[in-house]
N, CA, C and O atoms as a GROMACS GRO file, in nm:
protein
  560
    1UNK      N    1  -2.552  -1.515  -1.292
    1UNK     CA    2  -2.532  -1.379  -1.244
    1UNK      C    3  -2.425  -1.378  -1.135
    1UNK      O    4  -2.372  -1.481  -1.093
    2UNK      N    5  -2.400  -1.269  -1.097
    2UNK     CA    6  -2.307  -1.257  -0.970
    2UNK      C    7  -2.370  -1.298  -0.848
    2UNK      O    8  -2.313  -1.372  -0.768
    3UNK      N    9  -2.496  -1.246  -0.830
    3UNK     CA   10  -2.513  -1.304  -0.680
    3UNK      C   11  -2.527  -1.459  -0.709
    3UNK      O   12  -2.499  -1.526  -0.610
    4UNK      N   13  -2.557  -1.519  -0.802
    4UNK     CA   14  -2.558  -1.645  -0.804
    4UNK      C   15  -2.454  -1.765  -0.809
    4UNK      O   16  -2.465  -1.887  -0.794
    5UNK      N   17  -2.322  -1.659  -0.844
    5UNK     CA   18  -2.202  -1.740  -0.830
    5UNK      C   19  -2.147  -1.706  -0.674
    5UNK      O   20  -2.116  -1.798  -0.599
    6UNK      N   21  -2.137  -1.569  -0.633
    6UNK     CA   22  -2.111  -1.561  -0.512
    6UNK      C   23  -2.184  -1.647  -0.358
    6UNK      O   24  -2.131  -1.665  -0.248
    7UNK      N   25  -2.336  -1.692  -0.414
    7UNK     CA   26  -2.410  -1.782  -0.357
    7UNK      C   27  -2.419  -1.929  -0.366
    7UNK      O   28  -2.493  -1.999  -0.298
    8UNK      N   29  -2.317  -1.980  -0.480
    8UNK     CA   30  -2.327  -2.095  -0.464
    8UNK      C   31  -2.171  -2.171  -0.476
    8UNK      O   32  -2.098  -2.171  -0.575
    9UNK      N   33  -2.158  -2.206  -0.402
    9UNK     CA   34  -2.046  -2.296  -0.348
    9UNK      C   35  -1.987  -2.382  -0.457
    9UNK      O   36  -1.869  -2.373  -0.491
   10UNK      N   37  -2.052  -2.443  -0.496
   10UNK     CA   38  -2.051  -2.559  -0.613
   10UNK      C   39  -1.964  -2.479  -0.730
   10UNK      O   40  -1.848  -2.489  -0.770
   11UNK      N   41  -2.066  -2.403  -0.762
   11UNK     CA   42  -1.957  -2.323  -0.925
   11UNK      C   43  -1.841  -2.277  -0.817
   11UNK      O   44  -1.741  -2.347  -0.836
   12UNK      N   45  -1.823  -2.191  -0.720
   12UNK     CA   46  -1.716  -2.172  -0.698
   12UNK      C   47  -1.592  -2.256  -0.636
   12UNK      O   48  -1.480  -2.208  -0.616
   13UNK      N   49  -1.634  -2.404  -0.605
   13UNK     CA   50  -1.535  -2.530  -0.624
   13UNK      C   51  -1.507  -2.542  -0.777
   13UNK      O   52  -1.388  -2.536  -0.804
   14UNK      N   53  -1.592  -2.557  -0.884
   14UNK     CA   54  -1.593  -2.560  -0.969
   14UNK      C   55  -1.445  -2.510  -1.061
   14UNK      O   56  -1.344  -2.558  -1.112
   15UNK      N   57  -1.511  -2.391  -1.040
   15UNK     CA   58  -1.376  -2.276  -1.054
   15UNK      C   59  -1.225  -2.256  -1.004
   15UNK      O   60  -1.128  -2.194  -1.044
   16UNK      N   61  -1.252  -2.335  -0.904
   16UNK     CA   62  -1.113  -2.388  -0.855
   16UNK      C   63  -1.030  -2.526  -0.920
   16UNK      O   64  -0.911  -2.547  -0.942
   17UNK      N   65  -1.138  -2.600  -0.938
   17UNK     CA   66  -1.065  -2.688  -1.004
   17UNK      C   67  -1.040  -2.700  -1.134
   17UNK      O   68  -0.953  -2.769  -1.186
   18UNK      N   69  -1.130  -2.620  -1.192
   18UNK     CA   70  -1.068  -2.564  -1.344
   18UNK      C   71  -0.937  -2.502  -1.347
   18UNK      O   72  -0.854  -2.548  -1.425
   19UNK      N   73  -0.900  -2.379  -1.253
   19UNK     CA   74  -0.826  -2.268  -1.280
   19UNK      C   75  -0.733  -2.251  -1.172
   19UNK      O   76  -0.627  -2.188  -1.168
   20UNK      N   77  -0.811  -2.340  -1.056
   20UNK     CA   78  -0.725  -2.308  -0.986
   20UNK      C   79  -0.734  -2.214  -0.839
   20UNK      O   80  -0.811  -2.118  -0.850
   21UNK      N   81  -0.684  -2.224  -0.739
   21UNK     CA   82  -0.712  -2.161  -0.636
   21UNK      C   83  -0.677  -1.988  -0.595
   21UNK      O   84  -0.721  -1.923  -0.499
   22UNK      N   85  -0.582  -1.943  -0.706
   22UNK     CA   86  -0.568  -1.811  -0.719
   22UNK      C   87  -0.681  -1.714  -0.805
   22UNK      O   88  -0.727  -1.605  -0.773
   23UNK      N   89  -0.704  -1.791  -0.920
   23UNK     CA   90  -0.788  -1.744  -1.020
   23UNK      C   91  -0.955  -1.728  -0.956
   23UNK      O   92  -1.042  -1.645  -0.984
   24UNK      N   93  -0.956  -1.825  -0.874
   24UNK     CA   94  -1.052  -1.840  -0.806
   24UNK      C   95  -1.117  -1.710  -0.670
   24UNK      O   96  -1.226  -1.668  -0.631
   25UNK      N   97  -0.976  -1.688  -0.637
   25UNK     CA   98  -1.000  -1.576  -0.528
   25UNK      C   99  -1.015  -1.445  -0.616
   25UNK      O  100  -1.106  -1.364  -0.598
   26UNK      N  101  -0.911  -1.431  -0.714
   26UNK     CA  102  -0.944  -1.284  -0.775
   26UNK      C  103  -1.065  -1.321  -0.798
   26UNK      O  104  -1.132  -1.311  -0.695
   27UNK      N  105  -1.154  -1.378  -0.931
   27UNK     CA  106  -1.271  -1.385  -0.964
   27UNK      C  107  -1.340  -1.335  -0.811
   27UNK      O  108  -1.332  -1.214  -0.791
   28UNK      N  109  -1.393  -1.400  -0.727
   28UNK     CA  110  -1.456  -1.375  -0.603
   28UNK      C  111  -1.397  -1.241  -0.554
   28UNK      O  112  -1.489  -1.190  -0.491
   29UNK      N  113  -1.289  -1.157  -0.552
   29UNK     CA  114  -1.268  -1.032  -0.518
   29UNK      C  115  -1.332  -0.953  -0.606
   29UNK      O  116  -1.408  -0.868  -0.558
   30UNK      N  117  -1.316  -0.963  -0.766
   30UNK     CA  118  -1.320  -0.876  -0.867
   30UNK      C  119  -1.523  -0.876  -0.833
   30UNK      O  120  -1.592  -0.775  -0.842
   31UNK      N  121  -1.564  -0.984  -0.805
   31UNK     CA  122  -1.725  -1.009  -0.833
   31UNK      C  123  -1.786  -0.917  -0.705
   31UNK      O  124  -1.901  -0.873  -0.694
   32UNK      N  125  -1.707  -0.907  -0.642
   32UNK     CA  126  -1.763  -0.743  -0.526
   32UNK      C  127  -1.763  -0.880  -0.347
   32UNK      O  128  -1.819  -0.869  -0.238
   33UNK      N  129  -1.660  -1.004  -0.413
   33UNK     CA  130  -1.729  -1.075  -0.324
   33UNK      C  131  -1.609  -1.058  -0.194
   33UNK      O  132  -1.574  -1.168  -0.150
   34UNK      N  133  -1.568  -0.982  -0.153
   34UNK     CA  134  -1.452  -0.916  -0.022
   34UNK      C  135  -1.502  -0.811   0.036
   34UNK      O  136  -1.504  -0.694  -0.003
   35UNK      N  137  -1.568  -0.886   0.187
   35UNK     CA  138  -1.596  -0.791   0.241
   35UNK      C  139  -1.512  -0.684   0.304
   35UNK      O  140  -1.575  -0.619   0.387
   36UNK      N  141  -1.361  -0.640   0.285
   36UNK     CA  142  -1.312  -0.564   0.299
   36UNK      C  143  -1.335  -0.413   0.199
   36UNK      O  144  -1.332  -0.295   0.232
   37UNK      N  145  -1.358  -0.477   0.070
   37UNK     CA  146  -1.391  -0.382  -0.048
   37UNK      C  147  -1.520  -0.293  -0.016
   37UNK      O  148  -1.539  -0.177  -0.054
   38UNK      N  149  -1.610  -0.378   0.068
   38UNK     CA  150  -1.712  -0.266   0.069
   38UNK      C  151  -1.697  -0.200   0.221
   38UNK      O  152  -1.793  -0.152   0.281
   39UNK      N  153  -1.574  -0.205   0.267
   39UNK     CA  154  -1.539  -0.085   0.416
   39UNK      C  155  -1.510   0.064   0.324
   39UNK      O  156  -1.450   0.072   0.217
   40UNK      N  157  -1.574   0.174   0.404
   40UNK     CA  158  -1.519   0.300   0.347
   40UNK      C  159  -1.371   0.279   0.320
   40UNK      O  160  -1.313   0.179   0.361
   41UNK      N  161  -1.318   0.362   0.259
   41UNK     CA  162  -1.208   0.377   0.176
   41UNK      C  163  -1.081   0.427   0.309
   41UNK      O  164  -0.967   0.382   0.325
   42UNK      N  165  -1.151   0.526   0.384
   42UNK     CA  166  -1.076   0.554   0.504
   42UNK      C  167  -1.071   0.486   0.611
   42UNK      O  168  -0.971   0.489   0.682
   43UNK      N  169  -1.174   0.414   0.642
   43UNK     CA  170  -1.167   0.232   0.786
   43UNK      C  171  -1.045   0.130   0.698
   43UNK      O  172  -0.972   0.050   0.755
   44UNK      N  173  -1.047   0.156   0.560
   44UNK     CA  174  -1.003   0.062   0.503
   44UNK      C  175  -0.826   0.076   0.516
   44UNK      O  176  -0.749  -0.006   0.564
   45UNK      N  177  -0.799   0.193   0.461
   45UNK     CA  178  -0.659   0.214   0.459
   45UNK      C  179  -0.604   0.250   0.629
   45UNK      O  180  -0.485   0.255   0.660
   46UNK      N  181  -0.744   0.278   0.745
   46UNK     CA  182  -0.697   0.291   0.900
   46UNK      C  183  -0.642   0.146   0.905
   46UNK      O  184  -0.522   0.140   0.931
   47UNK      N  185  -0.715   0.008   0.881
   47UNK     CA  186  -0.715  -0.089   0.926
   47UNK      C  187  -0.563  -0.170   0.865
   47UNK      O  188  -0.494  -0.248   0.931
   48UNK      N  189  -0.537  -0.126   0.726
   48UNK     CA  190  -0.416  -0.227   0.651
   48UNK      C  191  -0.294  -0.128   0.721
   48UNK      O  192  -0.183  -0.181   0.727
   49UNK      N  193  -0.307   0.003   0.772
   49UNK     CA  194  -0.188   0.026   0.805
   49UNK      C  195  -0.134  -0.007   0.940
   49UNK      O  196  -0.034   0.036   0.998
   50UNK      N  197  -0.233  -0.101   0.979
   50UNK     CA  198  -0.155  -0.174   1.132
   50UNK      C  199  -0.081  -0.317   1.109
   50UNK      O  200  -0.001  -0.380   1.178
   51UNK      N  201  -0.152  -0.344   0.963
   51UNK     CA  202  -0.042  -0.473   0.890
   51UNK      C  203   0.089  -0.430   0.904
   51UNK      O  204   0.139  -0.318   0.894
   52UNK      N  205   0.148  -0.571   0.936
   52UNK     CA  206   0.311  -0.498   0.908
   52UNK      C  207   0.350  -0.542   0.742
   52UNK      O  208   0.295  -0.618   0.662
   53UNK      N  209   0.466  -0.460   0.732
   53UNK     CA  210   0.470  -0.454   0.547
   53UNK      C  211   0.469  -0.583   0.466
   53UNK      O  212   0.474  -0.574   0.343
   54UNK      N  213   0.463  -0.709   0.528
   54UNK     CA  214   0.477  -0.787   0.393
   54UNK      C  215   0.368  -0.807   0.426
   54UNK      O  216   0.368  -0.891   0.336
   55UNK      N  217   0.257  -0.814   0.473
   55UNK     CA  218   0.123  -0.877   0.532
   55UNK      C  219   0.022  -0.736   0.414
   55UNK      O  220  -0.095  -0.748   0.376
   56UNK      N  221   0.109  -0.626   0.386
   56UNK     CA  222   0.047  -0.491   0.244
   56UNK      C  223   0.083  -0.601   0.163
   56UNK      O  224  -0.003  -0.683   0.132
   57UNK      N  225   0.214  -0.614   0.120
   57UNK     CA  226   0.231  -0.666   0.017
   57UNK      C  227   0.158  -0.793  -0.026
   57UNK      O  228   0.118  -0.813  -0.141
   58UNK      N  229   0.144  -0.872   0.071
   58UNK     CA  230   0.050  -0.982   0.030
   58UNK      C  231  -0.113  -0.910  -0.016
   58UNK      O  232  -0.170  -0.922  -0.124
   59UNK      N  233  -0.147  -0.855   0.074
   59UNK     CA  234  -0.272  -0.807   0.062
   59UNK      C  235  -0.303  -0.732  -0.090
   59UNK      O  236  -0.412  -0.717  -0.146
   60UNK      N  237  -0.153  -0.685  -0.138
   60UNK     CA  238  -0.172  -0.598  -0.237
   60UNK      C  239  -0.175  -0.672  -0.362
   60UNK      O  240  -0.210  -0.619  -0.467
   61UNK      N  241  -0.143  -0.775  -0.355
   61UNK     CA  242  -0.149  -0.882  -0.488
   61UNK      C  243  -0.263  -0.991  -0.498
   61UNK      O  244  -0.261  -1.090  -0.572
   62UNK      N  245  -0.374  -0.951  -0.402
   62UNK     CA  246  -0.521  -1.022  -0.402
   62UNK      C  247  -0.641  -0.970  -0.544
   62UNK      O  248  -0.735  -1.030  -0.596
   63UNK      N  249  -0.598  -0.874  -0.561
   63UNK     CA  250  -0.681  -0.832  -0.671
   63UNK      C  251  -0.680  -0.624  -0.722
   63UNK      O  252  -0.635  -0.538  -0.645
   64UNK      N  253  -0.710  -0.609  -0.793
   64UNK     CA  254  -0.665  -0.460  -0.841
   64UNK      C  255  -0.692  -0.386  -0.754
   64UNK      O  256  -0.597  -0.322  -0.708
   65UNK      N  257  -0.823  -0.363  -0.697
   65UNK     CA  258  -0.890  -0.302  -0.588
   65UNK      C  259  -0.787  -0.255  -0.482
   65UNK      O  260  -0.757  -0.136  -0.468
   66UNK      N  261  -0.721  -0.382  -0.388
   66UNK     CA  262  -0.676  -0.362  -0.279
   66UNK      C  263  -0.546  -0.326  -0.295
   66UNK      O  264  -0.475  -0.296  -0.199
   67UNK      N  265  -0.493  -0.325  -0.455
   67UNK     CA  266  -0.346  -0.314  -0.477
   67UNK      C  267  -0.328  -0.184  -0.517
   67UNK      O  268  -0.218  -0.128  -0.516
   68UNK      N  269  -0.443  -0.127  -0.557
   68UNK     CA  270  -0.462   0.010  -0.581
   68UNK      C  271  -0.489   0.099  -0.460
   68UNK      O  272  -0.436   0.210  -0.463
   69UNK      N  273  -0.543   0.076  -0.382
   69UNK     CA  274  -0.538   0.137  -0.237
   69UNK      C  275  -0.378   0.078  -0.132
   69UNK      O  276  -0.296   0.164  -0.100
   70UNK      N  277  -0.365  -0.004  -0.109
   70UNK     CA  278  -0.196  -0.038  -0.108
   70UNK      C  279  -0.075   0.012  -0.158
   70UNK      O  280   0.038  -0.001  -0.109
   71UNK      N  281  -0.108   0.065  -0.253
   71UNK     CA  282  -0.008   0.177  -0.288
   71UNK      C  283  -0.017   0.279  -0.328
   71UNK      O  284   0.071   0.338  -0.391
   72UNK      N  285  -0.122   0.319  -0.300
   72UNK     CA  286  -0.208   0.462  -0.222
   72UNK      C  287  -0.115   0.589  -0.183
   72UNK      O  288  -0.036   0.564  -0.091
   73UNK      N  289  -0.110   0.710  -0.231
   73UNK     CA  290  -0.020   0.811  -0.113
   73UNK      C  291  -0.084   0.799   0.010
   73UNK      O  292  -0.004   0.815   0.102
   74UNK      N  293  -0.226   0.771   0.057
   74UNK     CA  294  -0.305   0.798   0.089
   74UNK      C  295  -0.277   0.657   0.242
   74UNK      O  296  -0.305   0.667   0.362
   75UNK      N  297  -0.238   0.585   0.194
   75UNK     CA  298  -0.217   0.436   0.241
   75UNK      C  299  -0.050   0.462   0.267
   75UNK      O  300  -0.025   0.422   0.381
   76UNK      N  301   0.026   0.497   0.226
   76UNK     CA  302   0.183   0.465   0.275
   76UNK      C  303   0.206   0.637   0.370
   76UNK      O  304   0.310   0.651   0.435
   77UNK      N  305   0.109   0.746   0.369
   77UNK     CA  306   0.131   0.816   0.446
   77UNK      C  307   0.058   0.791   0.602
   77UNK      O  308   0.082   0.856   0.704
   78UNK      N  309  -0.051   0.658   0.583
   78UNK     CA  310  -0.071   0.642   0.688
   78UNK      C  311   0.003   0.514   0.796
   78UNK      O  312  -0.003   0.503   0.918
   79UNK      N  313   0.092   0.402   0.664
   79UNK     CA  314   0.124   0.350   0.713
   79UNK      C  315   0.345   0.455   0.790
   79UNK      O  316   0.430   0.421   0.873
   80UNK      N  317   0.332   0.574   0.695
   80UNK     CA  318   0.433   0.654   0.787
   80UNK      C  319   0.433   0.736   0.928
   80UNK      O  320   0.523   0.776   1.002
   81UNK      N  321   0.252   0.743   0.930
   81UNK     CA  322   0.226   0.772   1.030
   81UNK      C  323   0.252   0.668   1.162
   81UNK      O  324   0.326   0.694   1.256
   82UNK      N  325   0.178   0.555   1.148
   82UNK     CA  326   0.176   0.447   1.238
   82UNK      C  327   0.318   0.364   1.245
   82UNK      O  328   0.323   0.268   1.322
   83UNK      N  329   0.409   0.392   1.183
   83UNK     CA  330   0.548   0.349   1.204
   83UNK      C  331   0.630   0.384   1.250
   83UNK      O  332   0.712   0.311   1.306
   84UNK      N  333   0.637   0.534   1.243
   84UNK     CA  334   0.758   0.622   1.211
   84UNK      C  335   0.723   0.776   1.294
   84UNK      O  336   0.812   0.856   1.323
   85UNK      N  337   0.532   0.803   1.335
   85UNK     CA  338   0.525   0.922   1.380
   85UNK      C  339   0.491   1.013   1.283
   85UNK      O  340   0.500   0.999   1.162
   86UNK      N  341   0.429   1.158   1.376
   86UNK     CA  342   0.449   1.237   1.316
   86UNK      C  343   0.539   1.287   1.230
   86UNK      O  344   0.634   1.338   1.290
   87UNK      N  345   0.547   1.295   1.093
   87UNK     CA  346   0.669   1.335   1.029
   87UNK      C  347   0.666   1.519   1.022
   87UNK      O  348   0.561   1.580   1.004
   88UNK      N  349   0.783   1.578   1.036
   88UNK     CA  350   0.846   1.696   1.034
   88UNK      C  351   0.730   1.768   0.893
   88UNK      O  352   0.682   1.705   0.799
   89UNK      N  353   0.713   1.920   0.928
   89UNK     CA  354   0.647   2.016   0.810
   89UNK      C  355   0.723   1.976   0.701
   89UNK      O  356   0.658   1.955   0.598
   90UNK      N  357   0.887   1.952   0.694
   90UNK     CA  358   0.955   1.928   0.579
   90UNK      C  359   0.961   1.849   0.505
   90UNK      O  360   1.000   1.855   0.388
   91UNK      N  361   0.898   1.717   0.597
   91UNK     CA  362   0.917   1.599   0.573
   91UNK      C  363   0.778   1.594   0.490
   91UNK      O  364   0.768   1.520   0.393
   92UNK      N  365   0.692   1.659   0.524
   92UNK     CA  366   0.516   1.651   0.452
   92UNK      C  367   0.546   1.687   0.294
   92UNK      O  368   0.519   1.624   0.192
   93UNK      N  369   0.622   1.829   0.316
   93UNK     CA  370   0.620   1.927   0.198
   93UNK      C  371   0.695   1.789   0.071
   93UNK      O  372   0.644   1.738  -0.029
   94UNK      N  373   0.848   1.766   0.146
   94UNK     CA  374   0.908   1.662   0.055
   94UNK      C  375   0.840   1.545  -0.017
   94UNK      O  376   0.851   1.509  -0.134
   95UNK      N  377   0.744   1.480   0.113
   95UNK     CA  378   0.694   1.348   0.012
   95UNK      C  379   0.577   1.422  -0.072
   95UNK      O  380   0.576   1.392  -0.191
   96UNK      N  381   0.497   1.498  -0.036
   96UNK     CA  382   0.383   1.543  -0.134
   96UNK      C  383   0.374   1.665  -0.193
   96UNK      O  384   0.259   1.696  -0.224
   97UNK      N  385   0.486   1.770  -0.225
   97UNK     CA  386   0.509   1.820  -0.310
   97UNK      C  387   0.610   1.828  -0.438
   97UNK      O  388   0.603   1.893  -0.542
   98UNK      N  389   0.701   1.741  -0.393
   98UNK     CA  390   0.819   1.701  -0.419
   98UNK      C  391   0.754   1.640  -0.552
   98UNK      O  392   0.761   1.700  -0.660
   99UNK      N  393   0.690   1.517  -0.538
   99UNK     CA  394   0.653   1.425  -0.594
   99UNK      C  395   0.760   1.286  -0.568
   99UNK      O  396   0.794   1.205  -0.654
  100UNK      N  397   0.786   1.286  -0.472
  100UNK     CA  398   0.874   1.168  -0.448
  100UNK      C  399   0.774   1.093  -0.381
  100UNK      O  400   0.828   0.984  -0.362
  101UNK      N  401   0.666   1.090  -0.337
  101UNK     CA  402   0.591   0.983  -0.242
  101UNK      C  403   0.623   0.984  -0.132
  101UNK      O  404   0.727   1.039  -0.094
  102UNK      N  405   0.547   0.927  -0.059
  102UNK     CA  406   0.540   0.861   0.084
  102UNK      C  407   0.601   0.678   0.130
  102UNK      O  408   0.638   0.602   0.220
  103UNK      N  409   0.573   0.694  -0.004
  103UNK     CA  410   0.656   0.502   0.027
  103UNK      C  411   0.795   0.527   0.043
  103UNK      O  412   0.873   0.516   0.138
  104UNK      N  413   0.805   0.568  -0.088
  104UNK     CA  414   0.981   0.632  -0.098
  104UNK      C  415   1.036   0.694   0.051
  104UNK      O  416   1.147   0.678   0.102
  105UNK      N  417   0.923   0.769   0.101
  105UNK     CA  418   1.008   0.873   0.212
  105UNK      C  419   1.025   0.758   0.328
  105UNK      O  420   1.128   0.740   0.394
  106UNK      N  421   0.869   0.668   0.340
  106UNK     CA  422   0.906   0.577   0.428
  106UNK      C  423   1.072   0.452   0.436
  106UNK      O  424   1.151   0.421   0.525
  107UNK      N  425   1.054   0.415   0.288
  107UNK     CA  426   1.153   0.310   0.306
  107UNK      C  427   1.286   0.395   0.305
  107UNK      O  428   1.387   0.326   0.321
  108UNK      N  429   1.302   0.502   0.292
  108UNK     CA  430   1.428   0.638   0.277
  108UNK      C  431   1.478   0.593   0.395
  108UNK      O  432   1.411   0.565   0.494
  109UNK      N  433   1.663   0.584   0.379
  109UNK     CA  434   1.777   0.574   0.499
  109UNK      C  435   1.710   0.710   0.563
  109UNK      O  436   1.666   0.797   0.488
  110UNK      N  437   1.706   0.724   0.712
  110UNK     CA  438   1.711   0.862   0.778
  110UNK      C  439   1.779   0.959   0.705
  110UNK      O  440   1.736   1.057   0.644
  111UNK      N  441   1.962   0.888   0.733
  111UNK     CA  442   2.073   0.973   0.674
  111UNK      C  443   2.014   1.048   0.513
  111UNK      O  444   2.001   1.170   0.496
  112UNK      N  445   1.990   0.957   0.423
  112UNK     CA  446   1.956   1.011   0.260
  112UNK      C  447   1.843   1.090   0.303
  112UNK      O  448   1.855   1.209   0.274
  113UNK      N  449   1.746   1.063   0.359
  113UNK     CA  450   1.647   1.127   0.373
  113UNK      C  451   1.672   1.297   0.392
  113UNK      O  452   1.627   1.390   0.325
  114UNK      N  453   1.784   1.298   0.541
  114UNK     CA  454   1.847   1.436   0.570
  114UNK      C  455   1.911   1.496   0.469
  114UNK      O  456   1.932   1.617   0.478
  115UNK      N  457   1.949   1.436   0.372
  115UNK     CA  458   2.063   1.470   0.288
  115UNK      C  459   1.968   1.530   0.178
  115UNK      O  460   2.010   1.636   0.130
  116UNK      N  461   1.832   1.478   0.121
  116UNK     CA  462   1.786   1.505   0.004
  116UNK      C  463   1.715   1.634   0.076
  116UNK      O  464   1.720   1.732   0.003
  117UNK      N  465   1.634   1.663   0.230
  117UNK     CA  466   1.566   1.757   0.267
  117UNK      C  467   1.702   1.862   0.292
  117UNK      O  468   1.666   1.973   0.332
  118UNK      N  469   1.800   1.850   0.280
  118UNK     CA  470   1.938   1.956   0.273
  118UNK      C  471   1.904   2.005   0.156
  118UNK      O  472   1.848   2.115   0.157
  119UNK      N  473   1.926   1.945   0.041
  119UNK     CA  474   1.963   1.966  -0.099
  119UNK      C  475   1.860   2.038  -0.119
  119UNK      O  476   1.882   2.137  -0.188
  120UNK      N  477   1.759   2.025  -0.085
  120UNK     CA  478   1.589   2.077  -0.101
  120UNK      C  479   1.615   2.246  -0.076
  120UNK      O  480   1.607   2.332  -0.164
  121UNK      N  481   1.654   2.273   0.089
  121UNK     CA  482   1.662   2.369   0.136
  121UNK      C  483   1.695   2.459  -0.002
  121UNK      O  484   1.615   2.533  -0.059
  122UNK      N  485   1.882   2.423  -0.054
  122UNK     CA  486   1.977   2.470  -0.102
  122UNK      C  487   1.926   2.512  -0.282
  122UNK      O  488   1.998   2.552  -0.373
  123UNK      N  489   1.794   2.489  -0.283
  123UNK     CA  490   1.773   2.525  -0.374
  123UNK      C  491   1.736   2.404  -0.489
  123UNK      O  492   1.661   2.435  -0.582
  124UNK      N  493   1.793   2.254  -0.480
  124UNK     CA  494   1.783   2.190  -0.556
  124UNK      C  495   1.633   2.102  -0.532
  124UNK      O  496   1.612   2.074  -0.414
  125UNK      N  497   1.545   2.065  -0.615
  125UNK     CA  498   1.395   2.025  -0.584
  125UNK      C  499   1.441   1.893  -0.642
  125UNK      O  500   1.378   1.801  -0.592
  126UNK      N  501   1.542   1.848  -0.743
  126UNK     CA  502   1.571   1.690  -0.768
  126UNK      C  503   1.612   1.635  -0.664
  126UNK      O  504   1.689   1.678  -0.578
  127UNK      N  505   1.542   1.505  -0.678
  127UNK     CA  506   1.586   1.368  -0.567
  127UNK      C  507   1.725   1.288  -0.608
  127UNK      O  508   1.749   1.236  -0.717
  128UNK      N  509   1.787   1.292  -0.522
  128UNK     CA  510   1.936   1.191  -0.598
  128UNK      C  511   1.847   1.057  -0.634
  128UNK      O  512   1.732   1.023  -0.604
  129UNK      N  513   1.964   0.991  -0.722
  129UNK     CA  514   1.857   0.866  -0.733
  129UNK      C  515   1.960   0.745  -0.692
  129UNK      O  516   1.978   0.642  -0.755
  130UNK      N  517   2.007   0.775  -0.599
  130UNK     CA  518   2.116   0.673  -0.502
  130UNK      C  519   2.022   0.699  -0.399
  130UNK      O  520   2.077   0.641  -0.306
  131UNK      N  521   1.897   0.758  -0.344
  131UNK     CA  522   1.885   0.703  -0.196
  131UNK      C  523   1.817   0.551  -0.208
  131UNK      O  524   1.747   0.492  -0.290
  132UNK      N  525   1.888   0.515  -0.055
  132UNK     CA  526   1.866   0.360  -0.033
  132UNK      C  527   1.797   0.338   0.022
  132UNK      O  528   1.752   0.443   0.070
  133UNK      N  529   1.739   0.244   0.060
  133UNK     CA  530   1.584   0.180   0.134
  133UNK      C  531   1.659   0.104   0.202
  133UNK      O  532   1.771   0.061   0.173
  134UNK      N  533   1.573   0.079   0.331
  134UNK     CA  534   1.618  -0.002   0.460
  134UNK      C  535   1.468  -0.049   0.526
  134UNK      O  536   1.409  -0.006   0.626
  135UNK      N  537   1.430  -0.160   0.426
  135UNK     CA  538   1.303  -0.211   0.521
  135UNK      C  539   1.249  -0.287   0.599
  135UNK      O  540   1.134  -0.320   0.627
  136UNK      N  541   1.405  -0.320   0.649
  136UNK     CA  542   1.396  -0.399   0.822
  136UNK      C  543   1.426  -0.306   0.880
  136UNK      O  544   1.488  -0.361   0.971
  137UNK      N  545   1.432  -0.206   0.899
  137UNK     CA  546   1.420  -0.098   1.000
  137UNK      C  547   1.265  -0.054   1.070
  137UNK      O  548   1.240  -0.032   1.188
  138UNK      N  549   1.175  -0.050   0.953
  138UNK     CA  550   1.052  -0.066   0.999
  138UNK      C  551   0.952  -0.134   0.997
  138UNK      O  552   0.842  -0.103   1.041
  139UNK      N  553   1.002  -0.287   0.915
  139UNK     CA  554   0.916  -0.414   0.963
  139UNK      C  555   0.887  -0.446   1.051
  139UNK      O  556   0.974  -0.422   1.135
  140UNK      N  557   0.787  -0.504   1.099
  140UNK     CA  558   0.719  -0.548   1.193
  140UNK      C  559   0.700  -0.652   1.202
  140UNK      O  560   0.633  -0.695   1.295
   0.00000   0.00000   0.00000
């Protein structure tokens, strides 16, 4: 059973040396065995957005669960919050009505950023698809 693999050490050496030390951690994530998985959904995405971004990205390739909340609107508008600030009414409307996202708006040059919330004004609701990302600007 599950609690019986999550309880015993042995099969889960086991499992490592069959498969290996990656195969090994998903199995133990996927089996409910990360105690991060059972934090509410909102402690959860408060807590990864003080990671700085490659410390998501690692986190986001541990198993479906955490990679699915990792790239979250829900998760990159909080990690725009804790980076970058309050963002502008325009700036809200753009990433979540737009349908361009919050990742996008985060890793967005300022400049493109101004340029696509121009175009917005002027009537046009398409995103160019030349804006560039700059994500040593807000690595940590």
């Amino acid at each position: 059973t599950v609690e019986e693999y999550l309880d015993n050490s042995a099969t889960q050496s086991n499992v490592v040396s069959v498969f290996g030390s990656l195969i090994a951690r998903r199995v133990f994530c996927a089996l409910g065995g990360s105690w991060l998985l059972k934090l509410p959904s909102s402690a959860l995405v408060k807590t990864i957005s003080f990671l700085n971004l490659r410390e998501v990205f690692y986190l986001s390739q541990v198993c479906r669960a955490l990679r699915k909340i990792c790239l979250s609107e829900v998760m990159w508008q909080q990690i725009y919050l804790e980076h970058l600030g309050q963002p502008s009414l325009e700036v809200r409307e753009f990433a979540g009505e737009s349908g361009v996202g919050w990742q996008k708006v985060f890793f967005m040059d300022r400049l493109q950023l101004q340029k696509e919330l121009s175009r917005k004004r002027k009537g046009s609701s398409r995103p160019s698809s030349q804006a560039s990302c700059r994500p040593s600007d807000t690595n940590n």
